[in-house]
N, C-alpha and C positions, 0 to 999 in steps of 0.2 A: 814496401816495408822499410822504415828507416830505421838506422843502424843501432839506437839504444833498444828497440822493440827487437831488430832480428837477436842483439848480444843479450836481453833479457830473457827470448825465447831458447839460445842456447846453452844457457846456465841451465834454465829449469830444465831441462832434456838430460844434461849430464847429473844435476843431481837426484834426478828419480831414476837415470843408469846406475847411478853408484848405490841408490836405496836397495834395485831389485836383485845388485850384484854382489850385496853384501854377506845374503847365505851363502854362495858359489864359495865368495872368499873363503868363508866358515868351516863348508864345508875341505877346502883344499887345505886348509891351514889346521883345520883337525885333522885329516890324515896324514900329516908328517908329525904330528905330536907324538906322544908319552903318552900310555894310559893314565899316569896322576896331571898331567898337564889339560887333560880335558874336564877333569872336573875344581879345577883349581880356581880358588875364589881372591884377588880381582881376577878377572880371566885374562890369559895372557893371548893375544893375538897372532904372535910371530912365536913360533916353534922356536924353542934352543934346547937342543941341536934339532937339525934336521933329519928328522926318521925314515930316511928312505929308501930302510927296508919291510916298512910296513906295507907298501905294493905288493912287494915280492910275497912274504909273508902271509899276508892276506892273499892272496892268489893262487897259494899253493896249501890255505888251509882247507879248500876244498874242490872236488875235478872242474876249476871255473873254465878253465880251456872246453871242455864239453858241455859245460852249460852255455857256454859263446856258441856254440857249433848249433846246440839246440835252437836258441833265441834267433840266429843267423834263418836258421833255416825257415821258420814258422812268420817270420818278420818277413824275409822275401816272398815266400806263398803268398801271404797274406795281402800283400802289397801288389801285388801281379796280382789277384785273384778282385782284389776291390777296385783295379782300375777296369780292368776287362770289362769284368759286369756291371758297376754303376756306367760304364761308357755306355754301353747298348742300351742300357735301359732309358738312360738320358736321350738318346738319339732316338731312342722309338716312341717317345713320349714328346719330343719336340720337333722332330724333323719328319716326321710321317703324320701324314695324317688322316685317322681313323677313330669310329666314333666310343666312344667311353674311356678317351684317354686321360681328362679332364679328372675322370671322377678316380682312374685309378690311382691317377697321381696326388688325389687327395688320400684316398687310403695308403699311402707306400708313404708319404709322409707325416701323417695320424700316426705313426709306431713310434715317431721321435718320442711322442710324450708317454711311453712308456717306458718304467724306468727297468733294467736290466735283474733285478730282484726278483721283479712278476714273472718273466720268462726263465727264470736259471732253473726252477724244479724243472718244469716241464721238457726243458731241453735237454736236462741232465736224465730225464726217463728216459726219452728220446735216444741220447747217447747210448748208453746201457742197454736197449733193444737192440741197439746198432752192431754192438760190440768194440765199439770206439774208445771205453774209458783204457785208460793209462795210453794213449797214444794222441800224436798231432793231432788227426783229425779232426775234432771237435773244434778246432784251433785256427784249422786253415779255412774247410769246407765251407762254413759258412758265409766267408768271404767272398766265394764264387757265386753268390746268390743277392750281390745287390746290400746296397747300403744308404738308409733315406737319406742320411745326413750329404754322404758323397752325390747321392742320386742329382738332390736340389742343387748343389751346389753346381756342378755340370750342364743340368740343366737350363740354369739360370747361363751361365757361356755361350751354351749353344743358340740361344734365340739371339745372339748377340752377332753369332753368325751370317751374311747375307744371304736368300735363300735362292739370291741368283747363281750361285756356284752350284747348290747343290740340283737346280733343275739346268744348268752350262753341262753338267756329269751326264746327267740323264739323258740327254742329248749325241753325247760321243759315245755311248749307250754302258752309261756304268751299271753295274747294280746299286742295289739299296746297300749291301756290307763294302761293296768296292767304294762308294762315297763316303759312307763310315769311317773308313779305314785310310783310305787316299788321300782325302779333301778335309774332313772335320777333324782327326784325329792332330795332322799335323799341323793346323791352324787351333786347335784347340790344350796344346803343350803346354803354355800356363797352366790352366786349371790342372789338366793328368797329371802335370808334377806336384801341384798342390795337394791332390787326392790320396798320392803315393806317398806325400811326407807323413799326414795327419796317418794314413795306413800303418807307414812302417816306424812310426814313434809309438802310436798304440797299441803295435804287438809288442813292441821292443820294453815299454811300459809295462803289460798288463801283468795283474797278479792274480787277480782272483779268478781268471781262465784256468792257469795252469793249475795253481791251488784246489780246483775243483774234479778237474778231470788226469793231473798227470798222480800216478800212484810210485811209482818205480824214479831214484835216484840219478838213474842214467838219464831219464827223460825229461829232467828238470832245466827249469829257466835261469836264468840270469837273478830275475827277479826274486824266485825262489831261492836260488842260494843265497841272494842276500839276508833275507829271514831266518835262515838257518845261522845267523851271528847274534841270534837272541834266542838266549837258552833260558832254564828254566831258575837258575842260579846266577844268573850275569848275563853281561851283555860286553863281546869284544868292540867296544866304539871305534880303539885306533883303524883297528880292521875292517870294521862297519865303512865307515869313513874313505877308508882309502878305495874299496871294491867302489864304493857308491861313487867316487869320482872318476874310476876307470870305467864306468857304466855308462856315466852321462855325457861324459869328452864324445867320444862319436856321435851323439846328441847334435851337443853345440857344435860340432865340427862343420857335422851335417849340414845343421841350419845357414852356418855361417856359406857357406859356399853355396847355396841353395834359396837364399835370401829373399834375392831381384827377382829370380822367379815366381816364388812361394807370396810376396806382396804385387808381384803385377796380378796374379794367377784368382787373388783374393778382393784387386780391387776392380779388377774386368768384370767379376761375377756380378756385378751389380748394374753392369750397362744390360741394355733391352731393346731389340733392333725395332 
């Protein structure tokens, strides 16, 4: 690559960084504003003064400490529970071999294309027999049961594996979960980390779980208390503004420290031994 090609490839890269990082901005630069400075026409960019007691403020306009507590807790379930189960399923589907696995793993990834609307009655009946609404459950439990999107993705790593380790095991006389667990799990840490972000960003996301099954105040999300800064009469923006960016920071933190992994993790899944 010669050097006006690499410095015209790093111009474009920085200026579609600054395109995609321009709400971020928006977003961190409306929560230190004024209620009148957010709707103020030209719009002013840079806050004067700096409001930053709207954190505080917003943080203590409603129990967000126990909504953090909640979101912590259903995020890490959740997350532990999707990697456990898409891992075996992944590993029984490609490291064993026995006959209809083929066809199963066409049906377990035939559900991708259905879209979450179709299944929410019926799950939410489900629930309600169960006696699960107003609590986690409906939230975690699922997750212990496999996930097409994580399933593929895993198992797309796993073939990627030599299958000489795994009959090298069988030999020193592993088992089938001691090989699992020994041999694939810890050669297969890209992906499990990548499994776990997509996991614990989508609890830490989601809203129309909790909106559906949580009833009771105490048991509310993050995400939920967000929504509760649109009333029926206004809307607290500065406040809005500020929680939403104490929500997302662990996000991007996340990510930021989680990167190398989460991109090797995503560009491995594509080899095929």
């Amino acid at each position: 690559m010669s050097p006006l090609t690499r410095a015209l490839t790093y111009a474009g890269l920085i200026v579609c960084s600054l395109v995609f990082a321009a709400p971020f901005f928006w977003l961190v630069t409306s929560a230190l504003k004024r209620p009148e400075q957010l709707m103020a026409y030209p719009i002013e960019w840079i806050p004067r003064p700096f409001m930053w007691s709207n954190f505080r403020e917003a943080w203590e306009f409603r129990p967000f400490p126990l909504y953090l507590r909640n979101t912590l807790t259903i995020a890490v379930l959740t997350t532990i529970g999707s990697m456990l189960s898409s891992s075996l399923v992944a590993y029984g589907l490609t490291r064993i071999d026995w006959p209809g696995r083929r066809v199963l793993f066409i049906a377990i990834i035939s559900t991708m294309m259905l879209p979450y609307q179709v299944v929410m009655v019926p799950l939410f009946t489900l629930f309600v027999k169960l006696g699960w609404i107003d609590t986690f459950k409906p939230l975690i439990v699922p997750s212990f049961f496999l996930s097409a999107f994580y399933v593929y993705l895993l198992r797309r790593f796993f073939q990627a594996i030599p299958k000489d380790l795994s009959e090298a095991a069988h030999l020193d006389g592993a088992s089938e979960f001691g090989i699992y667990w020994r041999v694939i799990m810890p050669l297969a840490r890209p992906a499990i980390a990548t499994v776990g972000l997509f996991a614990f960003i989508g609890a830490w996301n989601d809203f129309v779980g909790p909106l559906i099954y949580l009833v009771n105040e105490t048991n509310y999300t993050l995400a939920l208390g967000l929504a509760m800064f649109q009333g029926q009469y206004g809307t607290y923006w500065h406040y809005l503004m500020a929680v939403s960016t104490l929500v997302t920071l662990p996000i991007v933190v996340l990510f930021f420290f989680t990167q190398r992994t989460f991109i090797q993790g995503i560009a491995l899944t594509g080899l095929k031994a």
